[in-house]
BASE-111927 format. One record per residue (C-alpha): residue number from 1; x, y, z; residue in three letters. Coordinates in steps of 0.05 Angstrom, whole numbers. Layout:
// BASE-111927
SITE num      u      v      w residuo
SITE NUM      X      Y      Z     ALA
...
***
This chain:
// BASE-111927
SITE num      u      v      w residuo
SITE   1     92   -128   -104     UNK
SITE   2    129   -137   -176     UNK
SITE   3    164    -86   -201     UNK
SITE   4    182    -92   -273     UNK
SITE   5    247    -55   -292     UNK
SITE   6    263      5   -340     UNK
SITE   7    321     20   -361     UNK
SITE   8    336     97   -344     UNK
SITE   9    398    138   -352     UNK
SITE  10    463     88   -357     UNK
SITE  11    512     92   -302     UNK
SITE  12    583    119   -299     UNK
SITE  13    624     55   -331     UNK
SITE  14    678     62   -275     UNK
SITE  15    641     61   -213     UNK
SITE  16    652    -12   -186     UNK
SITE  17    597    -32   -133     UNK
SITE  18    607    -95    -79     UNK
SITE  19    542   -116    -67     UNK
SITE  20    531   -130     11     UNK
SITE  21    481   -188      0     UNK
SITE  22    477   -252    -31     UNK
SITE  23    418   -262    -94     UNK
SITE  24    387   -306    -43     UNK
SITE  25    374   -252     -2     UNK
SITE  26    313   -208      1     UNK
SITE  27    331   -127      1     UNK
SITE  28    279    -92     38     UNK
SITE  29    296    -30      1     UNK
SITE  30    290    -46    -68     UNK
SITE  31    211    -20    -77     UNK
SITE  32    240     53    -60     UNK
SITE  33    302     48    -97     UNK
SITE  34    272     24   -159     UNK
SITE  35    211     78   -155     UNK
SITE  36    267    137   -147     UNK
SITE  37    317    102   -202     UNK
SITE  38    294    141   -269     UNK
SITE  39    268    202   -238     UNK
SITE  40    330    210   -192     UNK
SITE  41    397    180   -217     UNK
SITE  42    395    231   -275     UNK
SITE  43    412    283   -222     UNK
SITE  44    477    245   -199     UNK
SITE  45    506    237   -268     UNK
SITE  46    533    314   -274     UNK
SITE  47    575    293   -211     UNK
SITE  48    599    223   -233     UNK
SITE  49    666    213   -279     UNK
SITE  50    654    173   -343     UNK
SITE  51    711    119   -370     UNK
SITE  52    711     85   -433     UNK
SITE  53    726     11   -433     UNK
SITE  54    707     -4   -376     UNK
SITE  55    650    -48   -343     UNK
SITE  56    585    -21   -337     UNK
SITE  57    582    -58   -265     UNK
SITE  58    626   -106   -242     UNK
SITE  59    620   -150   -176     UNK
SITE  60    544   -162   -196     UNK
SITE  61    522   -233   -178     UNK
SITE  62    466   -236   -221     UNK
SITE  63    514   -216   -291     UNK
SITE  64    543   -260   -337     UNK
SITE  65    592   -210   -363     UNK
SITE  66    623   -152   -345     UNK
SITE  67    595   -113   -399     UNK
SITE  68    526   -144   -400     UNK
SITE  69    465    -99   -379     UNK
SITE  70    437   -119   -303     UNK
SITE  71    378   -162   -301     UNK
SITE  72    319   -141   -267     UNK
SITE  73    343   -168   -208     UNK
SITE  74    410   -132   -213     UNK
SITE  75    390    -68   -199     UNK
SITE  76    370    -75   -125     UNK
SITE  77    437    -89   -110     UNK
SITE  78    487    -57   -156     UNK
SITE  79    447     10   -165     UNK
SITE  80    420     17    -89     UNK
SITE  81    472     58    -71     UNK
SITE  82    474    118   -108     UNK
SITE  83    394    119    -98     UNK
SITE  84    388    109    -31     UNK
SITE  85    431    169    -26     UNK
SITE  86    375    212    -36     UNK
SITE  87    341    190     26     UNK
SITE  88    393    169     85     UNK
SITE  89    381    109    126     UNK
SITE  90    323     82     83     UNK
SITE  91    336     15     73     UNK
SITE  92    286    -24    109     UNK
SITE  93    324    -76    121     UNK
SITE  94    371    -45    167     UNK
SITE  95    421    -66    150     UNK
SITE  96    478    -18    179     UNK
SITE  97    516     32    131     UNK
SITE  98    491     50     70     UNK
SITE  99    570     44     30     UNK
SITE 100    597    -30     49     UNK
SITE 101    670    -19     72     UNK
SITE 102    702    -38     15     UNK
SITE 103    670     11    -31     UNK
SITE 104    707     77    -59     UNK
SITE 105    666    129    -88     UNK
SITE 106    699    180   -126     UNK
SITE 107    715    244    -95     UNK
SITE 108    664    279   -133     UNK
SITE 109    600    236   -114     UNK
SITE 110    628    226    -40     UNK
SITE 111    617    304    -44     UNK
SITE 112    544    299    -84     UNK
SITE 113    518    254    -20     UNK
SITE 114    550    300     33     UNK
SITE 115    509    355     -2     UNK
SITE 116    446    313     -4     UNK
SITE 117    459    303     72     UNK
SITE 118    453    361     90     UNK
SITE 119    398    387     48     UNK
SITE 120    359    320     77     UNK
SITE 121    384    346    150     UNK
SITE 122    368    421    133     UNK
SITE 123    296    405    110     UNK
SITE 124    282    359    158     UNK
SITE 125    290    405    216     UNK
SITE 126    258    467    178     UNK
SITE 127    199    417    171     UNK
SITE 128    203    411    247     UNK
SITE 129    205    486    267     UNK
SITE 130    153    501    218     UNK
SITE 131    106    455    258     UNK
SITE 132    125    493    317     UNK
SITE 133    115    558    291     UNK
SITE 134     48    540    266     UNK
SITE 135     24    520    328     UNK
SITE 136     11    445    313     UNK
SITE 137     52    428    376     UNK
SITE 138     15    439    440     UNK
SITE 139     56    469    501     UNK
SITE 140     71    429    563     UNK
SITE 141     11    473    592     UNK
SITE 142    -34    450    547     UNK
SITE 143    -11    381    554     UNK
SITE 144    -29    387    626     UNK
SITE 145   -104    419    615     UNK
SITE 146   -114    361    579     UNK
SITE 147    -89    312    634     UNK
SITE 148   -133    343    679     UNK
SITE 149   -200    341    635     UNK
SITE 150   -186    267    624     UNK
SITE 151   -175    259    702     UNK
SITE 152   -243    296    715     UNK
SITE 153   -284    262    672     UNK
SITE 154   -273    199    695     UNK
SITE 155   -297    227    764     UNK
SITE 156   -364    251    728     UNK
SITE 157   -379    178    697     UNK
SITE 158   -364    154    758     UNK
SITE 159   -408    196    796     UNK
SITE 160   -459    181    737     UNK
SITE 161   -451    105    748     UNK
SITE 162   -469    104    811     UNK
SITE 163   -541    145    799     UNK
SITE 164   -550     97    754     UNK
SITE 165   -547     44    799     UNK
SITE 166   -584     76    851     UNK
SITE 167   -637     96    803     UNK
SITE 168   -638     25    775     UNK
SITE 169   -632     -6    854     UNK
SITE 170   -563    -39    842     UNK
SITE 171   -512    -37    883     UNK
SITE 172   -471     14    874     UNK
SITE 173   -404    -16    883     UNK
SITE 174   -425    -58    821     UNK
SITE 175   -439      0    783     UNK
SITE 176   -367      4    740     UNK
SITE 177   -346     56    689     UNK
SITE 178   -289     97    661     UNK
SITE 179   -261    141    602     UNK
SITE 180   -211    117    548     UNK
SITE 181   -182    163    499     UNK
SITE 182   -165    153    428     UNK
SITE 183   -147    191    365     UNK
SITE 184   -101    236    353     UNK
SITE 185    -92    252    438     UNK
SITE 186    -79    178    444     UNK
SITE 187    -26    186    380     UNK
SITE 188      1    240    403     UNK
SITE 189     -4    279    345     UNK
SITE 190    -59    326    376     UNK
SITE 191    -55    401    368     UNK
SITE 192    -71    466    420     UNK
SITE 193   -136    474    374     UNK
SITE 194   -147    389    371     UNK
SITE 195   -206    354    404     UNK
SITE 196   -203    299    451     UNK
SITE 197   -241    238    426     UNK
SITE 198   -265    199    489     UNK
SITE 199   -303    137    504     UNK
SITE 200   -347    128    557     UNK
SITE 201   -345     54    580     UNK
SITE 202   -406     33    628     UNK
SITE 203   -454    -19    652     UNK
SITE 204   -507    -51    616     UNK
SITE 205   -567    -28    659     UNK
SITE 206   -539     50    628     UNK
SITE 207   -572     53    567     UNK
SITE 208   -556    101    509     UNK
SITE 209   -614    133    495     UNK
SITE 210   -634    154    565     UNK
SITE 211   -578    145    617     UNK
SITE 212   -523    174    569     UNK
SITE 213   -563    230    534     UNK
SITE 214   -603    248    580     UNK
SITE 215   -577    227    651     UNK
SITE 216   -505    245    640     UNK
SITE 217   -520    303    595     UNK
SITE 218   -564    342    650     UNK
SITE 219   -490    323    701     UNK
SITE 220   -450    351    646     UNK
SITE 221   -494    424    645     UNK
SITE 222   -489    430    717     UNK
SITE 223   -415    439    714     UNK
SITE 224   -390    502    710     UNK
SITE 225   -329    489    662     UNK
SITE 226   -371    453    614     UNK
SITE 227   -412    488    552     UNK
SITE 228   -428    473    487     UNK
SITE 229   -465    411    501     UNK
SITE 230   -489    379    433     UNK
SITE 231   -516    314    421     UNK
SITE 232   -508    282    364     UNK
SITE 233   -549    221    368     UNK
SITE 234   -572    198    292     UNK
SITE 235   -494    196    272     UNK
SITE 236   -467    124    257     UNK
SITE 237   -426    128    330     UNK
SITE 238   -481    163    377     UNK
SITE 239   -435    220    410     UNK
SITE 240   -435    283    461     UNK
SITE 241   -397    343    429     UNK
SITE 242   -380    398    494     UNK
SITE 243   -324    435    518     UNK
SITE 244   -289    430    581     UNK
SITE 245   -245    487    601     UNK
SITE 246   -247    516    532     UNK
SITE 247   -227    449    500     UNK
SITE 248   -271    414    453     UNK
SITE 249   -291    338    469     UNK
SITE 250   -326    284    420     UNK
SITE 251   -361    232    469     UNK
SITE 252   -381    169    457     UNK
SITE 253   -414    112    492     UNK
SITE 254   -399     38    495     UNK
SITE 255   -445     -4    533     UNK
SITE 256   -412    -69    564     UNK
SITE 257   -464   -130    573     UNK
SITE 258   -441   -138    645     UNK
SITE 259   -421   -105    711     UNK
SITE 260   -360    -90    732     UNK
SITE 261   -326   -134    672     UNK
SITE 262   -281   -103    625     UNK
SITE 263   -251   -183    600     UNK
SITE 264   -250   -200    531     UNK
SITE 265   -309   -255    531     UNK
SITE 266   -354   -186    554     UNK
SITE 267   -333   -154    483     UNK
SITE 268   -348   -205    441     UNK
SITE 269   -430   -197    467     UNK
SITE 270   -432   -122    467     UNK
SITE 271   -480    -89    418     UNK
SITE 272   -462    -60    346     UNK
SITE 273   -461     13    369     UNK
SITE 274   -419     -5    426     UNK
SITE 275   -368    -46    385     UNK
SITE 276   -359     12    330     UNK
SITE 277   -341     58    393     UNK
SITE 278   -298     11    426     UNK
SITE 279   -265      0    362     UNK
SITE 280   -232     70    357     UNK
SITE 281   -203     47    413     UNK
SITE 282   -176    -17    391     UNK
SITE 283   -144      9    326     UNK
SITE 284   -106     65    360     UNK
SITE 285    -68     22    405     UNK
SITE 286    -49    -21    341     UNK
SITE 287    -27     39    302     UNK
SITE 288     26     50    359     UNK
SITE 289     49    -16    366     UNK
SITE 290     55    -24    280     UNK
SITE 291     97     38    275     UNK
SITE 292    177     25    283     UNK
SITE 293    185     93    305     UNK
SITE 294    134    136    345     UNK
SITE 295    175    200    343     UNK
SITE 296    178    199    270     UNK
SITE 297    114    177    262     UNK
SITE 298     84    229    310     UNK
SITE 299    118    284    263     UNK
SITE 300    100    251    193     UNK
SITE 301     25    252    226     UNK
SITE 302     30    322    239     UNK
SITE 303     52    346    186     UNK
SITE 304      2    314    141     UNK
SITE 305    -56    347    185     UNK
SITE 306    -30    405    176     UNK
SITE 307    -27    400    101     UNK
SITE 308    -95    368    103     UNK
SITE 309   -120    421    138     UNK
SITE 310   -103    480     97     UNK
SITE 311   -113    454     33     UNK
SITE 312   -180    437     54     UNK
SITE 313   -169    367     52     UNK
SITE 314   -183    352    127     UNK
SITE 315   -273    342    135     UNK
SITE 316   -298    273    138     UNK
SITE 317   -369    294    122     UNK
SITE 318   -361    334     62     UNK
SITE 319   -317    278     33     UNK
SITE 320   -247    282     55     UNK
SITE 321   -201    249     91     UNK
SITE 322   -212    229    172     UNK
SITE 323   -162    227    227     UNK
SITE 324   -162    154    217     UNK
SITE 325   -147    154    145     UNK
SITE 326    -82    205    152     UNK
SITE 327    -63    154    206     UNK
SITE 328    -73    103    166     UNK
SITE 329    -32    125    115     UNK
SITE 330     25    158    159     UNK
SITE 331     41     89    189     UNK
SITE 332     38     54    121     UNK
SITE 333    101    103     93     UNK
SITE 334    136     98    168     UNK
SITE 335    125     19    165     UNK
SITE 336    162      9     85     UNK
SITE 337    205     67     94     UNK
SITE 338    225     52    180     UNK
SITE 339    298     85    172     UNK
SITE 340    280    142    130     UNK
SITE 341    286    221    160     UNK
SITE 342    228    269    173     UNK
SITE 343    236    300    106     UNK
SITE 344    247    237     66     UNK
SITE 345    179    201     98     UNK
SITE 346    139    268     85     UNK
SITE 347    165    265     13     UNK
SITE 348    150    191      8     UNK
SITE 349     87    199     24     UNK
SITE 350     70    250    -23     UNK
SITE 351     98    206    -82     UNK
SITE 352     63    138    -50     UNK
SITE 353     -4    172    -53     UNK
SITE 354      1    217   -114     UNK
SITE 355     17    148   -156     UNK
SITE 356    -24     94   -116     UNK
SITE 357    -72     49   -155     UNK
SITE 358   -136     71   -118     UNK
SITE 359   -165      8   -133     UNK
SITE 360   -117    -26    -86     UNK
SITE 361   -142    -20    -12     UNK
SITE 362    -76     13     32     UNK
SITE 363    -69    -35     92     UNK
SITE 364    -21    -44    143     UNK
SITE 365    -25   -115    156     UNK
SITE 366     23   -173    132     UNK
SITE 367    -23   -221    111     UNK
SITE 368    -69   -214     56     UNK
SITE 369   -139   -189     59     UNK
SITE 370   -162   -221     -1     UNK
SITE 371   -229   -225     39     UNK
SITE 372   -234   -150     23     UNK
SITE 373   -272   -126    -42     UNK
SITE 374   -260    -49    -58     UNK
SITE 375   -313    -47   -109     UNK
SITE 376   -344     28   -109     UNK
SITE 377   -295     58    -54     UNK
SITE 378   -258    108    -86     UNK
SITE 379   -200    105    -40     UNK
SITE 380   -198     44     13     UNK
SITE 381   -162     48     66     UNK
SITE 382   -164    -19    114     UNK
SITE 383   -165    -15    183     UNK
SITE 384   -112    -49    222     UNK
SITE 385   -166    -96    259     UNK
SITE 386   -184   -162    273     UNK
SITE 387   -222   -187    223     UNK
SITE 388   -196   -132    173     UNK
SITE 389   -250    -82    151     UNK
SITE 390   -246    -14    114     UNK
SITE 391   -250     48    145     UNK
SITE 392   -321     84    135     UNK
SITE 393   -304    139     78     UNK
SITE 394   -355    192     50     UNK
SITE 395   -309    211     -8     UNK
SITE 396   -346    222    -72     UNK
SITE 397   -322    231   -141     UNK
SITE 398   -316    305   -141     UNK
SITE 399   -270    308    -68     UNK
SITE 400   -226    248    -93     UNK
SITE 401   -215    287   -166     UNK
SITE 402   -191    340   -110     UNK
SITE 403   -146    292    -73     UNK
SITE 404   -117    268   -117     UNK
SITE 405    -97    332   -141     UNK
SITE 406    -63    361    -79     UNK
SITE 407    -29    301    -64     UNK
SITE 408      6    312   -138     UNK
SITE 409     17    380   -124     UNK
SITE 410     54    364    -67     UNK
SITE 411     90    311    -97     UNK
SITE 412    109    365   -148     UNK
SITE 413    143    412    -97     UNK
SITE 414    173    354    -62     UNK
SITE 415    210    314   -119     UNK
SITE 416    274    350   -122     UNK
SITE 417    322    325    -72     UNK
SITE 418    370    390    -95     UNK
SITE 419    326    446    -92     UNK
SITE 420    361    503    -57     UNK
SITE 421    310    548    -61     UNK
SITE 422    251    498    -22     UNK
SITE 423    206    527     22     UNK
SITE 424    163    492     66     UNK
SITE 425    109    547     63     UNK
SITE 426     98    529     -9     UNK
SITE 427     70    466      2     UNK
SITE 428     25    490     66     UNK
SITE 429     -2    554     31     UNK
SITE 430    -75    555     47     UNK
SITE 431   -116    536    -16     UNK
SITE 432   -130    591    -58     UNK
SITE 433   -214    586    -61     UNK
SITE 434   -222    657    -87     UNK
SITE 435   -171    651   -134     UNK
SITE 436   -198    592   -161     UNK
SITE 437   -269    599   -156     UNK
SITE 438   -320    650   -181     UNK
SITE 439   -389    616   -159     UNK
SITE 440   -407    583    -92     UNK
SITE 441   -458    551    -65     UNK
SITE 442   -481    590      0     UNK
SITE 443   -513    546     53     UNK
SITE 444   -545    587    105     UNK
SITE 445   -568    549    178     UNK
SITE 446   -603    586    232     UNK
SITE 447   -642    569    302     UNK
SITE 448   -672    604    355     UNK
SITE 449   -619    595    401     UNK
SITE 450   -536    585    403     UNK
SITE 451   -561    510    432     UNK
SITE 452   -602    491    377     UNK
SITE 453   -562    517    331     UNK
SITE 454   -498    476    342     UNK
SITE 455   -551    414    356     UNK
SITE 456   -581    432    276     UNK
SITE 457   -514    438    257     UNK
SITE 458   -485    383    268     UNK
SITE 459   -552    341    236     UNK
SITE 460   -541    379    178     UNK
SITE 461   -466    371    168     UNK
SITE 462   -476    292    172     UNK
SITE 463   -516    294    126     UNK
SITE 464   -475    338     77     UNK
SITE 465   -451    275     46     UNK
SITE 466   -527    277      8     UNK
SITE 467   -527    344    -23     UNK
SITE 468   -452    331    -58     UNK
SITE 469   -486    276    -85     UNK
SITE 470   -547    306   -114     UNK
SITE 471   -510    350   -135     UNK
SITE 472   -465    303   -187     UNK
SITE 473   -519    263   -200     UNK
SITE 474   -545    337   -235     UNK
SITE 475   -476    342   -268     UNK
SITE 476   -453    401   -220     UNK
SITE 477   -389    381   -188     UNK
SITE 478   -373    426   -133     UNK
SITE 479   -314    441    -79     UNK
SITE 480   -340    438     -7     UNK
SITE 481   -297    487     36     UNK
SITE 482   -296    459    112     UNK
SITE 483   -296    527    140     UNK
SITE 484   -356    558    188     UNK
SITE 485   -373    631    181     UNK
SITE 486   -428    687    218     UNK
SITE 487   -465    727    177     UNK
SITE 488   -464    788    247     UNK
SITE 489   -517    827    207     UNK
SITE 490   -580    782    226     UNK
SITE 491   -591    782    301     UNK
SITE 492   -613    699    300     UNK
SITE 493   -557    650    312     UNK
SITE 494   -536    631    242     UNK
SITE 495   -475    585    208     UNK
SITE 496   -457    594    143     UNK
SITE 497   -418    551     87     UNK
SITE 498   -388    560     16     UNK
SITE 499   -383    507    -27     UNK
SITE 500   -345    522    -98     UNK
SITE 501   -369    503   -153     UNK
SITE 502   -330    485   -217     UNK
SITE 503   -344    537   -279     UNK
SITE 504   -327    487   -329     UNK
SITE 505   -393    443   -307     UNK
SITE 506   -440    490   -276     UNK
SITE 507   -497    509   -323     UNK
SITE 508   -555    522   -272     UNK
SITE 509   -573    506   -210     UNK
SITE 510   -644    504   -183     UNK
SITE 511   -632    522   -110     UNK
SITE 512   -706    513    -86     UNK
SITE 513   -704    447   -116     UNK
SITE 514   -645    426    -86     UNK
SITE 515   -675    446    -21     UNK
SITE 516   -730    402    -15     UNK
SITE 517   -694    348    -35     UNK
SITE 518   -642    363     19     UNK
SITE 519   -692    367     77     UNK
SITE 520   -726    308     43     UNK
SITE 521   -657    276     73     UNK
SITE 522   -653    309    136     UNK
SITE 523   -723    292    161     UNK
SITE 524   -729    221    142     UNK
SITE 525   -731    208    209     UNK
SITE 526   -766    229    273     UNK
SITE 527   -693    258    300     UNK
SITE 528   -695    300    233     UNK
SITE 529   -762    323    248     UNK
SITE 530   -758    345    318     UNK
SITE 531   -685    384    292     UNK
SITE 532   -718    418    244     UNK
SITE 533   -778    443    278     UNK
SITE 534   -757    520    295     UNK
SITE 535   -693    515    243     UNK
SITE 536   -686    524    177     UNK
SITE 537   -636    518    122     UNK
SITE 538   -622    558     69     UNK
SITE 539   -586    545     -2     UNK
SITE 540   -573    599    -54     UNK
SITE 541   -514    615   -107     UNK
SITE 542   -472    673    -97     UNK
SITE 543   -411    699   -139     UNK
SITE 544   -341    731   -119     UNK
SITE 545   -361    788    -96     UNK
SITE 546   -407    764    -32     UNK
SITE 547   -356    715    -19     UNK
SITE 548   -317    728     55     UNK
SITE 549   -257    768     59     UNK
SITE 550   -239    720    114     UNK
SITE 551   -232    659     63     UNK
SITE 552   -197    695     15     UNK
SITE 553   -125    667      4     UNK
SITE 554    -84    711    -40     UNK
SITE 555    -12    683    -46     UNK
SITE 556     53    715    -79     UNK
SITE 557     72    644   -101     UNK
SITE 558     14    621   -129     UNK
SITE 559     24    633   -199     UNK
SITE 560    102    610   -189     UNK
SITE 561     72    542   -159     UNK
SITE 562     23    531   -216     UNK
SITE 563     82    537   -272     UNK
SITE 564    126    497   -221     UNK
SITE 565     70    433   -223     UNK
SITE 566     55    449   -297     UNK
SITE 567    140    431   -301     UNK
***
C-alpha cells in the first residue's frame, strides 16, 4: 500500500536519530508509524527540548543536507522511534529493540516512553481482568463439559452410522463417521454462554434430508441430556440447533461421496451443501496457523465479541457482523501489527476499521485476489481459502451506517495513548436503545408449542434479512436490536423483538402491509408453508413507553462519551 506523506508537527532540532537499516531495506513498521505520525507526535513535543541551529535530523540516509526536510521515504526511519513508542514492540519486522544502541534520548523523553509503558502495560492487563470479570472466559469446568459433549457425540454419530448401514444393508464396519468442531470452540475464543459449532462428517448412503433430520434427530430426543432440538433445514448450511447438558450446539452435516474415506480426492466430489459445511472447518484451522501469536490473538478475539455484543453489533441475520467476520478481522490487525500488546492491537483495530476504504475487501492472504470483485458488498471481508472467496454477509445499508459508527466511537475513546482517566467500561457500555430511540418496530412470533416455536423462530429470523430491506426500499431505516424477549401475559409460547427506528426518516409505516409482504417471503416455499401453518407473526409500532425495562440502558457516562466523540 502507498502511503503519501504529510508533514505534521516538526521535530525537536536536537534529537539525532541512527537509523538501524539501510534505504534498501524494507521496514515492516512504517504503515503504523506513518498512520500514528500527525495524530500522535504532537503529544511528545511538550516533553522534547528544542535547540536552535541545529539539524532538523541528522544520520538520515535518504537527506541531502542536514537541514533539508525528510523525503517521503525518510520518515520510516528517522521518525519511527518516537512513534513506535506509543505502542511497544510493534514493529513487524522484528527486529529486536526498539532504540538502536547508539541512540541517546534526552532525559525528558526517556521518561515520556517509560510513562507510555506503563500506561500500555496498565491497560493492557485491565483489558484482561475486565474479560474475566465479564465472564467471557470460561472456567476449567466449563472447559471440561465441553470436552465431554464433544466426546459423546461422536459416540451418537457413531451409533447413528451404523443404523444407517444396517438400515441401508451395508456393512457396518464400513459405515464411518465423526464430529469436527469449529468456530470460536476451535479458536478458543469461546465463552461460558458460547455455542459449539459442530460438523457431522458421514457416509454417502446418509442422506440429509432423511438420515440426518430425521434418523439422527429421533437418537438425539431419546437422550436424556438433550432438548431443544430445532431443525433448521431451509438455511444456506442445513443445521440441528439442541442443547446438551445445558449447552447450546449448531449442527451441521457434510456428506462424504464414499465410505470410510476422509482423503482429499473424496472432497473435491462432495456436494455443494457439504463443501460450505466442511468449509467452516477448513478456514478455522487456517486462521490459527496465519496468526503469529494465538494468545494474543485469542484475547484481541475476545475482546471484540464482547464489544460486538453489547453494542449490538454481534447478529448475522439482522445484518451484522458473524463470528467469522470478527475473526477475520482480529487476525488481519494480529498479522500487520505481530509484536504489538493487548491494548495496542485492540486500539489498532479500532483505528484500522473506523478509517478502512470499505470498498477494499480485508483479506489475509499475501497474494493478490484481484479475481475478487466487491461490487455491492458493503463491507467484504475474504475468506482465507483456497480459491479465495468472500465471506457470506447480510449487512445492509442501514446496519453498516451503524458499524461504522461504533467502530468510530471506539476509535474515539481509544486514541489517546495518555489518558489517565481511561476506562475500559466506557467503551463496553451496553448501547443505549432507549436513550436513543423513541419508536420501534415490535415483531411478535407465537406457536402452539415451546417446539414449534423455536422451529418458527429460527425460519423467521433467517429471513429477517427481507424485512430490513423492505423496509429501506420504503425509506424507513431502522435499528434491529438482537435481543429475544416473553411477553408472560399471554399463556401461548411467544418471542418478541424491537427493532428501532430512526425519527429523522420515519414518516409512516403501514404495518399490515408490511406483513404480507413479509410472509410473502417466509412461505415461498413448501418449508415456509408447513412452518407457518399453526404460527403466526405479528408486526406493529410501539413507542417508549411499551418498550422493556429489561433493554433499557441508562448510563452515567453517556452524555460525557457523546461530547468526548463530538471532541
Amino acid at each position: 500500500m502507498a502511503w503519501r506523506w504529510r508533514r505534521g508537527p516538526d521535530l525537536p532540532p536536537s534529537v539525532v536519530v541512527t537509523p538501524r537499516r539501510q534505504p534498501d531495506q524494507p521496514n515492516a513498521a512504517a504503515d503504523l508509524l506513518l498512520v500514528l505520525y500527525n495524530r500522535r507526535l504532537a503529544l511528545l513535543a511538550p516533553f522534547l527540548p528544542r535547540k536552535k541551529g541545529a539539524a532538523e535530523i541528522s544520520g538520515c540516509p535518504t537527506s541531502t543536507s542536514a537541514a533539508a526536510h525528510p523525503s517521503p521515504a525518510c520518515p520510516v526511519r528517522c521518525r519511527a522511534r518516537y512513534l513506535v513508542a506509543f505502542f511497544p514492540g510493534n514493529a513487524a519486522c522484528g527486529c529486536g529493540p526498539l532504540l538502536p544502541p547508539a541512540f541517546q534520548s534526552p532525559k525528558p523523553y526517556r521518561s515520556c516512553y517509560r510513562r507510555l509503558l506503563r500506561v500500555d502495560d496498565r491497560r493492557s492487563s485491565a483489558l484482561v481482568q475486565f474479560l474475566k470479570d465479564e465472564g467471557a472466559v470460561p472456567s476449567p469446568e466449563d472447559e471440561k463439559k465441553r470436552e465431554h459433549v464433544i466426546r459423546e457425540l461422536k459416540k451418537i454419530v457413531v451409533h447413528w452410522a451404523k443404523v444407517v448401514a444396517c438400515e441401508q444393508n451395508v456393512p457396518q464396519r464400513l459405515a464411518t463417521a465423526t464430529v469436527l468442531t469449529y468456530g470460536s470452540y476451535t479458536l478458543g475464543v469461546h465463552g461460558p454462554e458460547s455455542d459449539i459449532d459442530a460438523l457431522c462428517v458421514g457416509p454417502c448412503i446418509a442422506t440429509l434430508q432423511y438420515h440426518f433430520f430425521v434418523v439422527l434427530r429421533q437418537i438425539l430426543e431419546g437422550r436424556p441430556e438433550v432438548s431443544e432440538v430445532q431443525a433448521v433445514e431451509g438455511a444456506k448450511v442445513p443445521l440441528m440447533r439442541f442443547r446438551f447438558a445445558g449447552i447450546a450446539v449448531d449442527f451441521t452435516y457434510s456428506q462424504l461421496p464414499a465410505i470410510n474415506t476422509f482423503s482429499i480426492q473424496s472432497l473435491r466430489k462432495i456436494d455443494e451443501r457439504s463443501w460450505s459445511s466442511l468449509s467452516g472447518v477448513c478456514i478455522n484451522e487456517k486462521i490459527v496457523q496465519l496468526v503469529p501469536n494465538a494468545e494474543k490473538f485469542q484475547v484481541l478475539l475476545r475482546c471484540i465479541k464482547l464489544w460486538a455484543r453489547k453494542r449490538g453489533l454481534r447478529c448475522h441475520h439482522l445484518g451484522f457482523f458473524a463470528g467469522i467476520h470478527l475473526a477475520i478481522l482480529a487476525a488481519y490487525v494480529c498479522r500487520r501489527w505481530p509484536n504489538a500488546s493487548v491494548n495496542g492491537l485492540f486500539t489498532m483495530f479500532f483505528q484500522t476499521s473506523a478509517h478502512w476504504s470499505w470498498q477494499v475487501p480485508v483479506t489475509l492472504h499475501d497474494e493478490p485476489t484481484a479475481c475478487l470483485h466487491p461490487e455491492g458488498r458493503l463491507m467484504p471481508i475474504v475468506m482465507p481459502c483456497t480459491p479465495p472467496e468472500f465471506c457470506m454477509s447480510n449487512v445492509t445499508k442501514g446496519t453498516f451506517k451503524k458499524i461504522r459508527e461504533e467502530l468510530t466511537r471506539g476509535y474515539a475513546l481509544t486514541r489517546d495513548p495518555l489518558r489517565h482517566d481511561f476506562e475500559w467500561t466506557w467503551l463496553f457500555e451496553p448501547f443505549p436503545y432507549a436513550n436513543k430511540y423513541q419508536q420501534f418496530l415490535r415483531i411478535y412470533l407465537c406457536a402452539p408449542t415451546a417446539a414449534e416455536l423455536r422451529d418458527w423462530a429460527g425460519w423467521v429470523k433467517s429471513r429477517s434479512r427481507f424485512l430490513i430491506l423492505k423496509l429501506e426500499r420504503d425509506g424507513i431505516n431502522c435499528d434491529p436490536c438482537p435481543f429475544e424477549e416473553v411477553d408472560h401475559t399471554f399463556k401461548e409460547p411467544n418471542m418478541i423483538f424491537y427493532w428501532d427506528l430512526i425519527p429523522e426518516t420515519v414518516i409512516h409505516v403501514d404495518t399490515t402491509l408490511l406483513k404480507e409482504d413479509f410472509m410473502k417471503n417466509i412461505t415461498n416455499d413448501v418449508y415456509g408453508k408447513v412452518k407457518c401453518t399453526h404460527s403466526d407473526v405479528t408486526i406493529s409500532v410501539v413507542g417508549l413507553p411499551q418498550f422493556p425495562k429489561s433493554m433499557c440502558s441508562h448510563s452515567a457516562h453517556l452524555q460525557y462519551m457523546e461530547h468526548r466523540m463530538l471532541g
